[in-house]
C-alpha positions in Angstrom: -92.0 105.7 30.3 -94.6 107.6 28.0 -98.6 107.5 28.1 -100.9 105.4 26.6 -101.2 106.6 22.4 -104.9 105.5 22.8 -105.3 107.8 25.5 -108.6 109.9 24.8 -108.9 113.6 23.9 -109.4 115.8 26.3 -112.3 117.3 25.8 -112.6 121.6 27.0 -116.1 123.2 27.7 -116.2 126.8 28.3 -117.4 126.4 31.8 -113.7 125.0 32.3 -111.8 127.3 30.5 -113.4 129.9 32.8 -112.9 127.8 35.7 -109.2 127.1 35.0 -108.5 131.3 34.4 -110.5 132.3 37.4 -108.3 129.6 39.7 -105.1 130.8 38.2 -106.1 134.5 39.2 -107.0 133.1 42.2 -103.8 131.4 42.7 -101.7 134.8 41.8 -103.9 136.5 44.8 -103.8 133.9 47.0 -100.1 133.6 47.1 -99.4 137.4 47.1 -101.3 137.5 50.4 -98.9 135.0 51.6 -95.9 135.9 50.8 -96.6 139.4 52.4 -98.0 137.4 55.7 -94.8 135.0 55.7 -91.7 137.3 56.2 -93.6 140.2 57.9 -95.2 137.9 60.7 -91.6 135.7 61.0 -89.2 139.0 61.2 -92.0 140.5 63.9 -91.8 136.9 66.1 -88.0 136.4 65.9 -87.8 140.3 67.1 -90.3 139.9 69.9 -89.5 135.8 70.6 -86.2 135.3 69.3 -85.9 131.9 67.4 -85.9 129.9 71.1 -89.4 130.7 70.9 -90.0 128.6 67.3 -91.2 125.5 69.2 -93.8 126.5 71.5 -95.4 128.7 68.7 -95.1 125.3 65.9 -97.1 123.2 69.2 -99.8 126.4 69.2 -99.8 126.0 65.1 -100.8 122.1 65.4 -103.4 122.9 68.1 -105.3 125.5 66.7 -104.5 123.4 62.4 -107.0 120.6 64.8 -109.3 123.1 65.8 -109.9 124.7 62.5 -109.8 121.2 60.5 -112.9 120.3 62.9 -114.3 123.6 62.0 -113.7 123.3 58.1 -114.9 119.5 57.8 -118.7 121.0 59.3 -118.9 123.0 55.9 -116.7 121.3 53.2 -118.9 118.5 52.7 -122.0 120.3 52.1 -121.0 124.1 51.5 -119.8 124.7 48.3 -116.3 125.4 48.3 -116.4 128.7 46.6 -118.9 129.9 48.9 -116.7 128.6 51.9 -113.3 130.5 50.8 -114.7 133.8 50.9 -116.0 133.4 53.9 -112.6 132.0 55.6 -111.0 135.1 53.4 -113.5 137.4 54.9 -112.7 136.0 58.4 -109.2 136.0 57.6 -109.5 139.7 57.3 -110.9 140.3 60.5 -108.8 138.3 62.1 -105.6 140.0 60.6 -106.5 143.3 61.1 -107.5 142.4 64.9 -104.3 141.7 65.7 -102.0 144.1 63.9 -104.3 146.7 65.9 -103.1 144.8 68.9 -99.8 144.9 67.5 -100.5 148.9 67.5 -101.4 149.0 71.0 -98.2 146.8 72.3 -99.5 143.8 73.0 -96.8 141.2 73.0 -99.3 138.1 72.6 -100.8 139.5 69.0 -97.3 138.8 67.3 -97.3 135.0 68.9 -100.7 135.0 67.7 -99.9 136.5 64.1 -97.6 134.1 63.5 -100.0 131.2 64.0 -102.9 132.6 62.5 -100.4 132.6 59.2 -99.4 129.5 59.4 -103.3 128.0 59.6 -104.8 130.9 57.4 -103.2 129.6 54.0 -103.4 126.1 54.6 -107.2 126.0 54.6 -107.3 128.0 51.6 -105.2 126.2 49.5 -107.0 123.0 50.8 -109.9 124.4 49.5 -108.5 125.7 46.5 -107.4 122.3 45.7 -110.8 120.5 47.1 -112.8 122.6 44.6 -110.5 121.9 41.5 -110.3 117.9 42.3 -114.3 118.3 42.1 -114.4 119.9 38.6 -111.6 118.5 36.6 -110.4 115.2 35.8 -107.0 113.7 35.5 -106.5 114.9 32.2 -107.3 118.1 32.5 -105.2 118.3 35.6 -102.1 117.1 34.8 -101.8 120.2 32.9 -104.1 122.6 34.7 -102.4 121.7 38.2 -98.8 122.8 37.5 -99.8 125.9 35.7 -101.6 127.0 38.8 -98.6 126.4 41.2 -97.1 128.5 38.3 -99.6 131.4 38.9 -99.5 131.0 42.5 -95.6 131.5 42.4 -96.1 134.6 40.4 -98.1 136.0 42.8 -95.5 135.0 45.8 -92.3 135.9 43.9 -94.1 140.0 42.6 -94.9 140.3 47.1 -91.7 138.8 48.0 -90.1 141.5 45.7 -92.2 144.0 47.2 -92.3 143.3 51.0 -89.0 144.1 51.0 -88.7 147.8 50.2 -92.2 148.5 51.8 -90.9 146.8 55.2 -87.7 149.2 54.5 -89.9 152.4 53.7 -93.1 151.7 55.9 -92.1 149.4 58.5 -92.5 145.5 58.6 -96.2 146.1 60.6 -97.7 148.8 57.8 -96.2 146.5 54.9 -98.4 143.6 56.6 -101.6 145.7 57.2 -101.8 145.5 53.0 -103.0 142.0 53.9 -106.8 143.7 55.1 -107.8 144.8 51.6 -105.8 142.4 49.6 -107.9 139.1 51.6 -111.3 141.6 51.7 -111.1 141.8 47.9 -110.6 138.1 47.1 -112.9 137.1 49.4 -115.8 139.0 47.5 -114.2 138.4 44.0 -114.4 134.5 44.4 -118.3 134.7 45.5 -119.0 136.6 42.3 -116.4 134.0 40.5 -119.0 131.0 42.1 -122.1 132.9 40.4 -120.0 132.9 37.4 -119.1 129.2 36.8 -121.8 127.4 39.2 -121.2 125.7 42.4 -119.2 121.9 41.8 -121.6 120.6 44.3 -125.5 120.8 42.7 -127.9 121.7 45.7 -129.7 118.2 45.5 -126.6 116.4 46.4 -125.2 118.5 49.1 -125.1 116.5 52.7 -126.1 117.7 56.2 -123.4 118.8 58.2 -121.4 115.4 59.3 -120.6 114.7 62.8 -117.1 116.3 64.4 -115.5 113.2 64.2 -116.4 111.9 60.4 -113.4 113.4 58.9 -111.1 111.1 61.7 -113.1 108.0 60.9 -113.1 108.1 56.8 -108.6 108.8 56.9 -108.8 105.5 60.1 -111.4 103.4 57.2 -108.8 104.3 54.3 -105.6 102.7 54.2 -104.3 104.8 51.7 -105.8 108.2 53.4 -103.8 106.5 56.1 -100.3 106.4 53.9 -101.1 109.7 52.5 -101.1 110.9 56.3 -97.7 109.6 57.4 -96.0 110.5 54.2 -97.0 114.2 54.6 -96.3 113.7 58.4 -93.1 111.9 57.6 -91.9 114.8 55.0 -93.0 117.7 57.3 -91.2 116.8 60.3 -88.0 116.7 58.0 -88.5 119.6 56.7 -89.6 121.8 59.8 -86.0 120.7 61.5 -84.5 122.1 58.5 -86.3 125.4 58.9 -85.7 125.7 62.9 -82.1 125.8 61.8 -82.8 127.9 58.7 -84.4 130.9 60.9 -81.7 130.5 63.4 -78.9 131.2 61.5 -81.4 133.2 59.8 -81.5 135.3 63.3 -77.6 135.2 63.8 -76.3 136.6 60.6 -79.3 139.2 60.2 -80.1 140.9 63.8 -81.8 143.8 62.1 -85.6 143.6 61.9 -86.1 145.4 58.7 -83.2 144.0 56.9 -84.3 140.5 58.2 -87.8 140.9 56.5 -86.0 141.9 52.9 -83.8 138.6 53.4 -86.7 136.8 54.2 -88.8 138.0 51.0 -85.6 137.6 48.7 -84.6 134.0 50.0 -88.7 133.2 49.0 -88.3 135.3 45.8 -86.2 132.5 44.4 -88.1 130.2 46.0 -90.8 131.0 43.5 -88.3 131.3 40.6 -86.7 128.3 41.0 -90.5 127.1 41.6 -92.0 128.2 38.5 -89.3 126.7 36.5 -90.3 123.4 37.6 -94.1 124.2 37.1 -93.9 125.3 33.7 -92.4 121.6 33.6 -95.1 119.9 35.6 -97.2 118.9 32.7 -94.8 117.3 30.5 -92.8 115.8 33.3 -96.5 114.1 34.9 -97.3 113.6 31.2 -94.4 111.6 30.0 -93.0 110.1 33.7 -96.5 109.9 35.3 -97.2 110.8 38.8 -95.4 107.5 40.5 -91.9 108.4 38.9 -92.6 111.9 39.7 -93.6 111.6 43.9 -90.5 108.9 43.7 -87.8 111.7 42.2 -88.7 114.2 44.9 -87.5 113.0 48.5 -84.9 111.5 46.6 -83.2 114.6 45.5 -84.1 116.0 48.9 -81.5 113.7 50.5 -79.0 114.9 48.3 -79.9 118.4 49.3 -80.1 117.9 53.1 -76.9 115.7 52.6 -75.2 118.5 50.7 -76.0 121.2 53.8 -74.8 118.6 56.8 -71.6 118.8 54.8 -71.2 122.6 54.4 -73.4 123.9 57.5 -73.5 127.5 56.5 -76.1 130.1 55.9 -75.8 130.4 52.1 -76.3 125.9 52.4 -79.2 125.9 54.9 -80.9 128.5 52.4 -79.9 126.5 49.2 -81.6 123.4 51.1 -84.7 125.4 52.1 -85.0 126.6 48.5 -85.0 123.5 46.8 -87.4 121.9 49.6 -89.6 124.8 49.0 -89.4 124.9 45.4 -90.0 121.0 44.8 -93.0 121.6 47.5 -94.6 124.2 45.7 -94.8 122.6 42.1 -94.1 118.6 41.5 -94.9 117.8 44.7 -98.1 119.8 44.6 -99.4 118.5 41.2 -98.3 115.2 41.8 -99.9 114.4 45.2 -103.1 116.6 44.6 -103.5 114.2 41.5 -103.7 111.4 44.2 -106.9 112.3 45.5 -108.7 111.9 42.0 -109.9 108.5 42.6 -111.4 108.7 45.9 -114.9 109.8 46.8 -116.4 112.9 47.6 -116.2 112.4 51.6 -112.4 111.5 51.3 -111.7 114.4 48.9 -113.1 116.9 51.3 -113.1 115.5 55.0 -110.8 113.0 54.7 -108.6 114.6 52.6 -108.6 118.1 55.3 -107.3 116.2 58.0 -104.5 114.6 56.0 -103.5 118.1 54.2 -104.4 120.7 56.6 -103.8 118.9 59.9 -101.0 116.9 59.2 -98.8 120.0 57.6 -99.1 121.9 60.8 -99.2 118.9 63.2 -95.8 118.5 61.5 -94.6 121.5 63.1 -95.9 120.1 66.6 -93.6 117.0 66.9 -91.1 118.6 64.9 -91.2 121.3 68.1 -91.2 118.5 70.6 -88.2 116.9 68.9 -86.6 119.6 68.8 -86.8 120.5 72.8 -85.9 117.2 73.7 -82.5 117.1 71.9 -81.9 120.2 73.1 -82.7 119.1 76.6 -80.3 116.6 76.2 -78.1 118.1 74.4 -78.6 115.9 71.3 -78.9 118.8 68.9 -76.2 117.4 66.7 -78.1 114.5 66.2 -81.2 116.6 63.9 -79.5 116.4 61.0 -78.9 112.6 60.6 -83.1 112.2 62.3 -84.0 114.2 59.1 -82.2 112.4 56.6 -83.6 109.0 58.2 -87.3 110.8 57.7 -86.4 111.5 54.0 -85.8 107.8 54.1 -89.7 107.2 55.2 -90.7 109.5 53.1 -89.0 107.6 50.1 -90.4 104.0 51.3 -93.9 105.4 52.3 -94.3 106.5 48.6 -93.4 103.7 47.0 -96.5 102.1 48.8 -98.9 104.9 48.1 -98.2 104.9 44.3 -98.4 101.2 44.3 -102.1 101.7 45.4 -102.8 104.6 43.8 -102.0 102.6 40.0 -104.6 100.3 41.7 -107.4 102.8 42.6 -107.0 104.2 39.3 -107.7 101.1 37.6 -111.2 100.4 39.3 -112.0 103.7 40.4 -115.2 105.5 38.0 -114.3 108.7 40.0 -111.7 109.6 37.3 -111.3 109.2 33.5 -108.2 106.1 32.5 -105.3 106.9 34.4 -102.0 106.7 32.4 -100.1 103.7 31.0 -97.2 104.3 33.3 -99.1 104.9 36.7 
């Protein structure tokens, strides 16, 4: 399949060659802070919880992800989105240094509660990273744009994930995480003097009042294909998240040490982001000559062959190779592809709608994935998790083919975005 050849020019102002540098730096930072919160705050919670413990702290993940969606939807629609990342960074900052000086004074709870705070942190600011760049580029510009900043964010994880290591070896895995204080202090400030830079994507005459705390519910509920979006991402998470329980299990069993468990942990992600970058420095030509449809279609497909190829060789070198590859798709075609399905809705699903299906559905993932997971082990069903994950890849598969089917449609009548290619 290739693209139109009477596809129009893209046209570049310099307002989005400064946007497009600024979000790639942005991306690098953004990232870096992650990959040092990952493997610090999972080594700490398997040493204090052990990996028994991974279900009740996925069920606090999906509470709080509802909590902080309600929270975020208040702002998104009429804060710009700049303005509203430095001030989750800055409050990310707080928050993180709160409870490592908890962690300091021995208190058990600020490890359960580092470990949630990580997993909500980045979620809202990659969902705002991604709300503002739906706002200023169209689907031109992003099909290129979009992979190269999954490549810039992978940079950014793979230089930590080298690092973490021999810091949590020299310093100790708690010292290596308290580099997450300045590192979030500083990109908070840098991206409000970014915003002054390049201009708010929302002028001040057409921001909204604050919407009610249940808009964001009502606008996925009115959108059948919000709706899809939803139980794909819900579909694909759950999957995933069982793979990952038995991931940091064995994870636990074969490395018992704390510190050695952290430099594991930041070398299995290392190649995460390797392998990752590989497939974002192909993101543009692959969305460009397969389109987005054949794209979303290839990726739970060669999931099941991954999952399928670890049910049959259940080892630790397998689970990793399957978490790699899950990871790696995730974090570049996967990305691109489905952010590039928002383009031709409105503003109010881009941003309200669009937070409860990205930033509440991920986490709520790990909620029933955590229920699941305690009632085959209850009764004694745990055998059963790998066949329940390869049925979800399943749903995943069938739940796309539906979403691109109306996504070609939206993209045909929608004037939110430019001509969307031939073969979509």
């Amino acid at each position: 399949m290739h693209p139109s050849p009477h596809e129009p020019v893209t046209t570049w102002h310099r307002v989005d060659i400064l946007r497009a540098v600024g979000l790639g730096l942005l991306a690098f930072v953004l990232l870096g802070t992650y990959a040092i919160a990952r493997p610090t705050s999972e080594s700490l919670f398997l040493k204090e919880y052990t990996s028994k413990a991974l279900p009740s702290v996925w069920l606090a993940v999906a509470f709080v992800a509802l909590i902080v969606v309600a929270l975020y939807n208040r702002y998104a629609s009429w804060m710009p989105m700049l303005r509203l990342f430095g001030w989750v960074s800055l409050g990310s900052t707080l928050i993180v240094a709160l409870l490592l000086w908890a962690q300091h004074l021995k208190i058990r709870e600020a490890t359960f509660a580092l470990y949630v705070w990580k997993d909500v942190y980045v979620v809202v600011l990659v969902e705002i990273f991604w709300g503002y760049a739906n706002q200023v580029f169209d689907l031109r510009k992003a099909r290129w744009l979009y992979g190269l900043f999954c490549v810039m964010g992978s940079l950014g994880g793979l230089v930590a994930n080298l690092g973490v290591g021999p810091l949590a070896r020299s310093w100790g895995t708690t010292r290596a995480a308290s580099l997450l204080v300045p590192l979030l202090f500083v990109m908070g400030l840098a991206v409000w003097g970014f915003e002054k830079l390049v201009g708010a994507e929302i002028p001040a005459s057409a921001r909204k009042e604050k919407p009610a705390w249940g808009d964001g519910v009502r606008i996925v509920l009115q959108s059948p294909y919000l709706w899809l979006v939803f139980l794909l991402i819900l579909c694909a998470q759950i999957a995933t998240n069982s793979m990952d329980y038995q991931y940091n299990r064995m994870l636990e069993q074969t490395y018992p040490q704390t510190d050695q468990r952290t430099a594991i942990v930041g070398q299995v992600y290392a190649v995460i982001d390797v392998v990752a970058i590989v497939f974002q420095f192909l993101t543009g030509p692959i969305l460009r000559w397969f389109g987005v449809s054949a794209t979303l279609l290839l990726i739970p497909a060669t999931l099941l062959l991954a999952l399928g190829a670890y049910l049959m060789t259940p080892t630790f070198g397998m689970i990793a190779f399957a978490k790699i590859f899950d990871k790696s798709m995730g974090y570049s075609l996967f990305r691109a592809a489905k952010e590039i399905l928002y383009l031709p809705l409105s503003h109010d699903e881009k941003t309200q709608g669009k937070a409860i299906v990205d930033v509440f559905s991920y986490r709520a993932a790990k909620g029933f994935a955590s229920i699941l997971l305690m009632l085959l082990v209850a009764w004694h069903w745990g055998h059963l998790l790998g066949g329940i994950s390869l049925l979800l890849l399943v749903g995943w598969l069938l739940l796309t083919v539906e979403i691109v089917r109306r996504y070609r449609r939206l993209g045909q009548v929608s004037n939110a975005v430019d001509t969307a290619p031939s073969n979509d």
